[in-house]
Every structure is written in structure tokens, then in C-alpha cells.
N, C-alpha and C positions, 0 to 999 in steps of 0.2 A: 392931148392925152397925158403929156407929162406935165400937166398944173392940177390934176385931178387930188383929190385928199388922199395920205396914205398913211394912215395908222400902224401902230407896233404888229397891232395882233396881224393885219395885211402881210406884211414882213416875214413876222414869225411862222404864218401859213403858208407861206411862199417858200419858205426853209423848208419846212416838214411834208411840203405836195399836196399839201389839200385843200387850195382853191379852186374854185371851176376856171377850165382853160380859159375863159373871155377875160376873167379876173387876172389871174396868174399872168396873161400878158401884157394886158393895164400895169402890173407889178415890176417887170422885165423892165416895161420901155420908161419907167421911171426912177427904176434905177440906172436907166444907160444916161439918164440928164440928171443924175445924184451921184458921182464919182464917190463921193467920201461914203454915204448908206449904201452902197454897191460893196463896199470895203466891209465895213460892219458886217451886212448879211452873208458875204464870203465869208469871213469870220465865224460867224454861226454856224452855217452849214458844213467846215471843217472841222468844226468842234464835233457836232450830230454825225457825221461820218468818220470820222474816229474813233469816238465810244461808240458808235451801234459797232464796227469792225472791230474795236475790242473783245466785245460779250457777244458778239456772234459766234466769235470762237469758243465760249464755257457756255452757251445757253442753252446743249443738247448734254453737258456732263452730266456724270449722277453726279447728287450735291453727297458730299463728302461725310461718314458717319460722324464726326463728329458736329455736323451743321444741322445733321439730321432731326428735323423737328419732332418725330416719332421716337428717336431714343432717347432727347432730352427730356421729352415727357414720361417714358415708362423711368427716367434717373428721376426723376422731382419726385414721383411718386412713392419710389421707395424708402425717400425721405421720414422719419417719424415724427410726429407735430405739425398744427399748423402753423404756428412761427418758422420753422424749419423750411416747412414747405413754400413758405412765399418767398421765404429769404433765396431760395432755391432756385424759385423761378426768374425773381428777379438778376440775378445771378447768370440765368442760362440767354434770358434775352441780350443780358447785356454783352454776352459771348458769342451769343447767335450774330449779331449786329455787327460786331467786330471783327467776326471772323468772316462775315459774307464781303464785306468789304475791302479785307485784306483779299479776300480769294479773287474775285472778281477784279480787282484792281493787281494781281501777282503779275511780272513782269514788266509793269507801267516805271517802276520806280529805277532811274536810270541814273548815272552821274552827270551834271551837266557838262556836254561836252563843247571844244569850242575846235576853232579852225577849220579846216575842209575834212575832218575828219564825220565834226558834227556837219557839216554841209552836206555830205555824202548821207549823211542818216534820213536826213531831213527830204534830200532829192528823190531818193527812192519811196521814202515813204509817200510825199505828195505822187510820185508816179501809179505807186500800189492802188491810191483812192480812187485816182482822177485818172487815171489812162482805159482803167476798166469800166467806166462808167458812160455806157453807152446813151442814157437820155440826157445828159448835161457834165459831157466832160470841162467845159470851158464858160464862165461869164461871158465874154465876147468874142464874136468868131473873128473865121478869118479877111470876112470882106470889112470887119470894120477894125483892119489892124490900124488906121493912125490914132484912133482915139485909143487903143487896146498898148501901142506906143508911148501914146502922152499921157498914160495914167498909169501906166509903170517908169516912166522918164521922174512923174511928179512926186509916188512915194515914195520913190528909192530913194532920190535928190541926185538920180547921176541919168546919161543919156541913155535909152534902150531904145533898141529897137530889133525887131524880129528878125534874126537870122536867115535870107532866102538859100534854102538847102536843099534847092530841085535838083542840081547837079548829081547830090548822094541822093537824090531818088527820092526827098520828101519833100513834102508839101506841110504849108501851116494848115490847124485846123480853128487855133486861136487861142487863147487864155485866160489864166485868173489871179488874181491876189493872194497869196496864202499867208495864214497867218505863221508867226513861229517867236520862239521866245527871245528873237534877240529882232526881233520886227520884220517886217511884210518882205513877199520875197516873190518875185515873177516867177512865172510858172507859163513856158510856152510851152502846147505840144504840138508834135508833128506826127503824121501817117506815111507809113512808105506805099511802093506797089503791092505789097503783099498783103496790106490793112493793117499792119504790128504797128504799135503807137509808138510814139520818141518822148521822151520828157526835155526840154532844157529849163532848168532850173538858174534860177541868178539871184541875188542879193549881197548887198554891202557887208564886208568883212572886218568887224572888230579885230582878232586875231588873225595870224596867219594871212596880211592882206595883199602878199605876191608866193606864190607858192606853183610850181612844174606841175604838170600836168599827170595824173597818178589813176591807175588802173584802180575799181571798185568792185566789192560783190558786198551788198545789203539785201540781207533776208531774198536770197537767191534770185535776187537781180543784177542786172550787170552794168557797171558806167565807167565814166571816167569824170574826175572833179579838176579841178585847177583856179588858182587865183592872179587876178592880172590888176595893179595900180587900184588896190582899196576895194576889188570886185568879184564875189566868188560866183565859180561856174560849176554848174556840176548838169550832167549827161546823159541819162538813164534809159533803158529800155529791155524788150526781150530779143532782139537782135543780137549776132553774135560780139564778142567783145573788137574785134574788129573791123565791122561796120560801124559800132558807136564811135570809134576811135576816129576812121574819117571824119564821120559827124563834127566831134567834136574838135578836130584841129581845122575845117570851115569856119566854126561858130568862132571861135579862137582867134583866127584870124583878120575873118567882119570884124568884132569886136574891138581889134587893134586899128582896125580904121577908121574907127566912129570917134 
């Protein structure tokens, strides 16, 4: 099944959900024998769930009087001449355009941040996407954590390996690649007894690459981040900040044994 042909647009339908399931699994089991297109299409589909959680949020707003296509037209009109008037229009597209843009894209425009501070943003965020996503929170579960190991060990360039955190009462469910602008970043999650999800978030640290262990709140969720020998960690979940905080001095401590 994994020698079968598999074209972009295969891929790309595979991202947006609309192959037929016989398909869409032919798709899966070929990407679990393409580590590196398994990356890509993770890739894609955080990009696609990004932006749609962007404009989900402004896609029930009123569009703004000034964007409103009904009053730029009763303004063109009261224009006098038809020179006037196209210069007019042309003029209001060109505003309409600019401005739908800016609106829809308001809040995206961030400073770039670095150290565990941007790690923190980044952890909560992949949590936001992928914790609540009941039909495919994970590329690989949990029964095939040594390949789901050795393909976060390969593109981080350092050793990983999934945290066992039954003790605090979770269980893996498995993982994924994510993408982010300073490169790929593991993404395990975990479930407790009560079904509340766990984020641990990991990737290699340009700045700030040993840093203590620091309490978080990103867009009202709760973690803890920390940096260990060139490797940031960050923690996330809807658990109280006191259970994360177990969690993560567990994960903290595996990790200094590995």
C-alpha cells in the first residue's frame, strides 16, 4: 500500500478532508513510510488551521461602514463626471482591498519574539489547535510512539523521546510535527482520567538555551516553560496550574536522563 502513486493534489485533499475514507487511508499509511511528506503536510494543515481559527473569529462580524460596499457605492455616485466617477471607483477598490486585509489579518502582526517567552506563545497556541481537535489531534498515535520518537529525535537533531506520565495520571495519545518560524517543534499530547488534554511542547533553543522553570498564562491557558542544555520545554493544558507543574517537573526530569 505504501508503493502506491501519490500526487500533490492526493496531499492537498488529504489536508482539507475530502477524500473518500478508502483514499484518505491509502494517504495516512503513505505518509507514515514518507517521514519527510508527513512534515510538509503537517505543515499545511497548521497553516489551514490557523487561518480558518483566524477568520472564524471576524466571519460573523458586521463588515465595518467603512468597507461597506453599499456606502462606497451611494460615495462614487455622488461624484460628478464620468472621469470623476471611475477615478472614484477605482480608488474605493483600491481601499476596499486594503482595508479588508488589514481587518482580517488585525492582530496577526506580532513582534518577533525569541527565548521561552516566544516558546510559551507557540506551546499554547499548538495546544489551542490540536488539543481540541477531536477527529485528528495527532499524526501518530500512541501505539507507534518509537517511530513518532525517531522522527522527532531526526528533526530536532537531538534525542526525544515521550515522557511516560502515568504516575501524574496521563497517558500518551501521540503526536506531531509543527511547524514554527524558528523550525519544527514536537508536539506530544497527553489525556488524563478526566479526558482534559496535556500539551508538551519541545524544540531546540536559539536564544535563551538553559533557562528555570517559569509559570505561564497564554490567551487563557495555563503552563509552565523551561529550558535545559540547548532544549526548550513548554507544558500546557486546561488543568489547574498545579497539576501542570507535577507534569512538568516529571517531563524535566526523564529528559535529564535521556
Amino acid at each position: 500500500m505504501t508503493d502506491i502513486p501519490m500526487s500533490e493534489a492526493d496531499l492537498q485533499a488529504h489536508v482539507d478532508g475530502s477524500l473518500s475514507p478508502e483514499r484518505d487511508a491509502e494517504v495516512s499509511a503513505w505518509l507514515l513510510a514518507h517521514p519527510d511528506e508527513a512534515l510538509r503536510v503537517a505543515a499545511y494543515r497548521a497553516q489551514t488551521e490557523a487561518l480558518r481559527a483566524a477568520l472564524d473569529s471576524i466571519a460573523d462580524e458586521p463588515v465595518p461602514p467603512a468597507l461597506d460596499l453599499h456606502l462606497l457605492d451611494r460615495a462614487r455616485h455622488r461624484r460628478a463626471g464620468l472621469r470623476s466617477l471611475a477615478m472614484a471607483a477605482s480608488v474605493a477598490v483600491l481601499l476596499f482591498v486594503g482595508g479588508m486585509a488589514g481587518w482580517a489579518l488585525r492582530g496577526w502582526t506580532v513582534a518577533p519574539g525569541t527565548g521561552t517567552a516566544a516558546l510559551a506563545r507557540e506551546a499554547a497556541s499548538s495546544y489551542a489547535v490540536y488539543a481540541s481537535d477531536e477527529a485528528r489531534p495527532v499524526e501518530l498515535a500512541a501505539a507507534q510512539r518509537t517511530a513518532l520518537d525517531g522522527w522527532f529525535s531526526a528533526r530536532l537533531a537531538r534525542p526525544i523521546a515521550a515522557p511516560d506520565l502515568r504516575s501524574a495520571g496521563l497517558s500518551l495519545i501521540g503526536g506531531r510535527l509543527v511547524a514554527t518560524e524558528h523550525g519544527p517543534a514536537g508536539l506530544y499530547l497527553y489525556r488524563d482520567g478526566k479526558g482534559r488534554r496535556m500539551a508538551l511542547y519541545v524544540r531546540p533553543m536559539e536564544v535563551e538555551g538553559t533557562a528555570r522553570m517559569t509559570a505561564r498564562r497564554e490567551s487563557g491557558v495555563s503552563g509552565w516553560t523551561w529550558a535545559d542544555e540547548g532544549l526548550g520545554f513548554g507544558v500546557f493544558g486546561s488543568a489547574s496550574p498545579e497539576y501542570l507543574h507535577d507534569a512538568a517537573n516529571q517531563v524535566r526530569l526523564q529528559f535529564q536522563r535521556t
